[in-house]
BASEVEX-669073 format. One record per residue (C-alpha): residue in one letter; z, x, y. Coordinates in steps of 0.001 Angstrom, whole numbers, plus 500000, padded with zeros to 6 digits. Each point is the difference from the previous one (the first is absolute). Layout:
BASEVEX-669073
<resn:a; pz:Z; px:X; py:Y>
...
This chain:
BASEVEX-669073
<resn:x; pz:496677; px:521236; py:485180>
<resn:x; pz:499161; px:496456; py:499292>
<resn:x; pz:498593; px:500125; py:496263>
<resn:x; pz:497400; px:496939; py:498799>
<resn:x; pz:501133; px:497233; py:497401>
<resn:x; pz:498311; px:497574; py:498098>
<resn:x; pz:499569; px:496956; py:502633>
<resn:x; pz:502530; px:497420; py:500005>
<resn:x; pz:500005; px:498958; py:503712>
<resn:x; pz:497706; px:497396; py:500577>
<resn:x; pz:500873; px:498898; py:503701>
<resn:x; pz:501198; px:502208; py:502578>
<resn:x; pz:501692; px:498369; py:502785>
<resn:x; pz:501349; px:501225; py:503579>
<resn:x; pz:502024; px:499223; py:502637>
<resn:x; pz:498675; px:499444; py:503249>
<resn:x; pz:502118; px:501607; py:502742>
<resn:x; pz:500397; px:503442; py:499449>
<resn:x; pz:497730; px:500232; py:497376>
<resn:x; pz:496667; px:498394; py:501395>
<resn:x; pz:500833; px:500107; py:503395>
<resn:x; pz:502085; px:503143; py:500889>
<resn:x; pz:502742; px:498148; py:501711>
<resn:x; pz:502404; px:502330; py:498090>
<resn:x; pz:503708; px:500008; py:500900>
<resn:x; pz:498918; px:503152; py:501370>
<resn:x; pz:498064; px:498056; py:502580>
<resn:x; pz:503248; px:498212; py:501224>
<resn:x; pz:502019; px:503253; py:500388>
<resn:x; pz:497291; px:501063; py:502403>
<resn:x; pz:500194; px:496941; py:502183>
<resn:x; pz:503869; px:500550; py:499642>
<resn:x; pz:499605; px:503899; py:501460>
<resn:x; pz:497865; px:499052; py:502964>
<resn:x; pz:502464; px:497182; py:501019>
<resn:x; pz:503014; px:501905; py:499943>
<resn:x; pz:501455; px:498278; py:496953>
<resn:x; pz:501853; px:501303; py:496475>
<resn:x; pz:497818; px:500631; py:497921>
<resn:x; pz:499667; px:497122; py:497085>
<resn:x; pz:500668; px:497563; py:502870>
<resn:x; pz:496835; px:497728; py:500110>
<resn:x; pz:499685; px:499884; py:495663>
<resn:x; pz:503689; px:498888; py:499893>
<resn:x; pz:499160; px:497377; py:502574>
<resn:x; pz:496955; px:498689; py:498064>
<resn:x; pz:501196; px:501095; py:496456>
<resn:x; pz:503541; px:499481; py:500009>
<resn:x; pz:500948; px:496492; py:501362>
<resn:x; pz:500661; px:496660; py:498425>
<resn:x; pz:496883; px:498408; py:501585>
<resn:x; pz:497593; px:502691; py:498179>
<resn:x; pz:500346; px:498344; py:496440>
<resn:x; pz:499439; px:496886; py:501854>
<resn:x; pz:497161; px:501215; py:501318>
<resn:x; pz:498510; px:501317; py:497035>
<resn:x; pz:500457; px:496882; py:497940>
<resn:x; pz:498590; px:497394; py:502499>
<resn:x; pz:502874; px:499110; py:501205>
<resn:x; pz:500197; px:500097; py:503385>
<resn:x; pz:496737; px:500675; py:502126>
<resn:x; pz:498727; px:503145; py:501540>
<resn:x; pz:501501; px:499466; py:503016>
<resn:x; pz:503486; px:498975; py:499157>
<resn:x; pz:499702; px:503138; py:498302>
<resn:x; pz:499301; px:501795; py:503093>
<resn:x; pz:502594; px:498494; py:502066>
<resn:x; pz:502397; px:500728; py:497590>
<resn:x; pz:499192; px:504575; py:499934>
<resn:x; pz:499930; px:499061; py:504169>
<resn:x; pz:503671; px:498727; py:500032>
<resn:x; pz:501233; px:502730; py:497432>
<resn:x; pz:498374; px:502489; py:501501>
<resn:x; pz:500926; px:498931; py:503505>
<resn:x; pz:503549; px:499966; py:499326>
<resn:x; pz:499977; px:503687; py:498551>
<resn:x; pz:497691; px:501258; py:502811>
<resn:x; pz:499792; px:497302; py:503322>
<resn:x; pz:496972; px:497403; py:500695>
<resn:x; pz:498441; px:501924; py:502280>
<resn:x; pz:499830; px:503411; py:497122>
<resn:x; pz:499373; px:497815; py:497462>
<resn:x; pz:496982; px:497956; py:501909>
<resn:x; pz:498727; px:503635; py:500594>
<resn:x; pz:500282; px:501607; py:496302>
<resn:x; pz:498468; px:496886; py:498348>
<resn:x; pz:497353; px:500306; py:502325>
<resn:x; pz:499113; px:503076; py:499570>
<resn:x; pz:500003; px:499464; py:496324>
<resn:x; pz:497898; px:497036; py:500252>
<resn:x; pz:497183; px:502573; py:501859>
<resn:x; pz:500719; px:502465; py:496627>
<resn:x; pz:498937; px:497418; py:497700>
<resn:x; pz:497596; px:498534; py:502201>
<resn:x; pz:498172; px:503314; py:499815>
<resn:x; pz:500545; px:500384; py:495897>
<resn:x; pz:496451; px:499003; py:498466>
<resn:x; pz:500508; px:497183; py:497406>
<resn:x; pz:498986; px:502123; py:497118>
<resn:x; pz:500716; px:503618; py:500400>
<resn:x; pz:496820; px:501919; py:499417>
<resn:x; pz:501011; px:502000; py:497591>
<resn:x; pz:501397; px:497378; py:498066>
<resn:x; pz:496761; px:498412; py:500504>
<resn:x; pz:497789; px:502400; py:497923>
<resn:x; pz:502158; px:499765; py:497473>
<resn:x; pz:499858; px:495955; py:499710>
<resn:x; pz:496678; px:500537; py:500012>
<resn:x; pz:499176; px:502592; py:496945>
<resn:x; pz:502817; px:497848; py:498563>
<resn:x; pz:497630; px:496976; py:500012>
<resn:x; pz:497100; px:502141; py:499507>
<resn:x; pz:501217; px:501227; py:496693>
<resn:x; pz:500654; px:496453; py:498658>
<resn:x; pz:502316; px:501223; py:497460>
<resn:x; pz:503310; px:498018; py:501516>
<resn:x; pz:501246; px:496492; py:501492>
<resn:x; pz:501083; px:500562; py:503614>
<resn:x; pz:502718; px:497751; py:502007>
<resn:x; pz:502086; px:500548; py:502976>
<resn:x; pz:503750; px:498608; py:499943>
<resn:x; pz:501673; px:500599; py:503601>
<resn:x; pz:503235; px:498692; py:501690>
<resn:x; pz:499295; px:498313; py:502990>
<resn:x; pz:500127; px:496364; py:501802>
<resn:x; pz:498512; px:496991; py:499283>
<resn:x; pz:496791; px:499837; py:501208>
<resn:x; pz:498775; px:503936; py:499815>
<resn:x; pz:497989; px:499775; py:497148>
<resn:x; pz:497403; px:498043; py:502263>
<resn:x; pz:500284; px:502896; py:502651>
<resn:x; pz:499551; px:502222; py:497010>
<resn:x; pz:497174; px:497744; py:498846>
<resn:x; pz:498076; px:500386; py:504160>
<resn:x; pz:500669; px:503831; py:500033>
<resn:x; pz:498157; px:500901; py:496967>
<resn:x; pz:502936; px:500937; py:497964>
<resn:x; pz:499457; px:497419; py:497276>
<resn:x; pz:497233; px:500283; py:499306>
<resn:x; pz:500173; px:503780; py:498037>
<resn:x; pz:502086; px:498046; py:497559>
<resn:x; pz:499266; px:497519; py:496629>
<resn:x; pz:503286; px:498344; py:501450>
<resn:x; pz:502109; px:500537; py:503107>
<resn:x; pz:503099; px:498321; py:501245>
<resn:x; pz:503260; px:500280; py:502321>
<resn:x; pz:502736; px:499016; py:498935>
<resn:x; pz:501633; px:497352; py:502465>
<resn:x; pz:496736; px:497696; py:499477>
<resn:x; pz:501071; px:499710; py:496374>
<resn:x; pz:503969; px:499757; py:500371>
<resn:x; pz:500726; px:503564; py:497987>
<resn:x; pz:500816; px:503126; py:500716>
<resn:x; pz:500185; px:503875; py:499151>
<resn:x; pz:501914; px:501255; py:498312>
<resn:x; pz:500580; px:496651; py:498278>
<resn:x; pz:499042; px:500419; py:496220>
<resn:x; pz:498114; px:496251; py:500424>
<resn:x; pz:497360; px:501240; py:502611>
<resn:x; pz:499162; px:502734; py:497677>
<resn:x; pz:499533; px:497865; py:496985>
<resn:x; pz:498055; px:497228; py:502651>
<resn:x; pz:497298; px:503150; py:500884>
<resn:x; pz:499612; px:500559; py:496597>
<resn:x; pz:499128; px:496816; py:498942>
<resn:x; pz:497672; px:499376; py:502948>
<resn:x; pz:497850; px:503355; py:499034>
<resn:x; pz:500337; px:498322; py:496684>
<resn:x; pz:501181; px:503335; py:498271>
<resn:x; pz:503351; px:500413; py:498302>
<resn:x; pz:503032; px:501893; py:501961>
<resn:x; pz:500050; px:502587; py:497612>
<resn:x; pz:496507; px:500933; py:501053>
<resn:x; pz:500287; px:500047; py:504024>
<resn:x; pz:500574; px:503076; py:501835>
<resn:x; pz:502139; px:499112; py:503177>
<resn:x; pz:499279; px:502346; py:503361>
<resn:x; pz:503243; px:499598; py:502172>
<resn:x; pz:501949; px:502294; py:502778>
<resn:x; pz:502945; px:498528; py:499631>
<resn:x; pz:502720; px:500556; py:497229>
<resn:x; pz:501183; px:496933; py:499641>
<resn:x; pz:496694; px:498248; py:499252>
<resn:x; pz:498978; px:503071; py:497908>
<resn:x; pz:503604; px:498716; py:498145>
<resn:x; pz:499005; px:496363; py:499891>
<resn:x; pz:496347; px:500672; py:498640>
<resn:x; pz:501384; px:502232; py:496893>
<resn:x; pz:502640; px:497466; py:499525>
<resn:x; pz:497151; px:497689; py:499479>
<resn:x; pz:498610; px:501622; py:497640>
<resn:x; pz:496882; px:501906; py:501997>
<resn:x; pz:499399; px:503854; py:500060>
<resn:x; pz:500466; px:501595; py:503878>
<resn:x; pz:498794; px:502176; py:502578>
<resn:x; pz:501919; px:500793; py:502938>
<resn:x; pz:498053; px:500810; py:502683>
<resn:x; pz:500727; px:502723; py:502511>
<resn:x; pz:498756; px:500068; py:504024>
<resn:x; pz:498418; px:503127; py:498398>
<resn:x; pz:499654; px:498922; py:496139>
<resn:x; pz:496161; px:499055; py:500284>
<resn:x; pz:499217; px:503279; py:497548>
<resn:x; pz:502390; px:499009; py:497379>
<resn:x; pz:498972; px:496309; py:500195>
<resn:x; pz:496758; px:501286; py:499135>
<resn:x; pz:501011; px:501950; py:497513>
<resn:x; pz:501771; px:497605; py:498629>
<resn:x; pz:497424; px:497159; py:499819>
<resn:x; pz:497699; px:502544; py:497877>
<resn:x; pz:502587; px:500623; py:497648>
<resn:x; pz:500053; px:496571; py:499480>
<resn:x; pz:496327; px:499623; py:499257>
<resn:x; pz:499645; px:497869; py:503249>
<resn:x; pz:498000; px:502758; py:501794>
<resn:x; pz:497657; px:502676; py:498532>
């Protein structure tokens, strides 16, 4: 049981992937079973290579990114198995809604309620805020940004600190949504209280943002 406290959060702010859109790791172990690979395969490939901090902080583009989980994952599987998995996980994501509708409603009573600053802080290429920005996605937010159009990235304490400031609200008063450890590490490094978010954790966020006063 989640018990109330007196309000100290004043801006609650979520990942994207996995949180807004359910595009869990879960997600890749299912592309992984229909394709015949280990599971874990197709987040290692994304997650777990040099060029994905690269990515993340603007580095390198969105499609030397892509080339680069092609040849890694081509050399563990073949061209012709890796063409097909990433493929078929381009379809997967491809049929993910932007915003998941759950997650949707509760944007929405968030922003109904008034009673907190909202902002979205999400790892991805240079450019995807924009394609965030023509989906919709943006615009449930007071602020919303990816990280490799400002040259940070989680779990980096910097980007943390950088969100903050742009909600205009101290760290100490930001409640970070994240489904991955690390960046759940990086934002209470920083100085922010965390949620980690589970493919199934929608109840306990909820719980959670009324025991912080952000929901009634």
């Amino acid at each position: 049981m989640v018990t109330r406290r007196s309000r100290a959060v004043q801006a609650v702010i979520f990942d994207y992937g996995g949180v807004i859109r359910r595009d869990s790791r879960e997600a890749y172990d299912a592309v992984d079973a229909a394709q015949g690979l280990a599971r874990g395969t197709l987040w290692e490939v994304f997650h777990d290579i040099p060029e994905y901090r690269l990515s993340r902080n603007g580095t390198i583009d969105r499609d030397t990114f892509r080339a680069a989980i092609r040849r890694v994952l081509s050399q563990r599987t073949g061209e012709a198995r890796a063409d097909s998995a990433l493929a078929a996980f381009d379809a997967n994501m491809a049929a993910l809604p932007p915003v998941d509708p759950d997650m949707q409603t509760l944007l929405e009573q968030l922003r109904a309620a008034g009673r907190v600053k909202l902002g979205m802080l999400s790892n991805g290429p240079r450019g995807y805020t924009a394609r965030l920005r023509d989906q919709g996605v943006t615009a449930f937010f007071d602020d919303a940004f990816v990280t490799g159009d400002v040259g940070l990235q989680k779990p980096d304490v910097d980007v943390f600190h950088f969100a903050a400031r742009r909600l205009g609200v101290e760290p100490g008063a930001c409640l970070m949504i994240d489904d991955q450890a690390r960046n759940i590490e990086g934002a209470k490094a920083a100085g922010l209280h965390t949620h980690f978010f589970e493919a199934d954790g929608l109840a306990a966020l909820r719980a959670r943002l009324a025991a912080e006063g952000a929901l009634g």
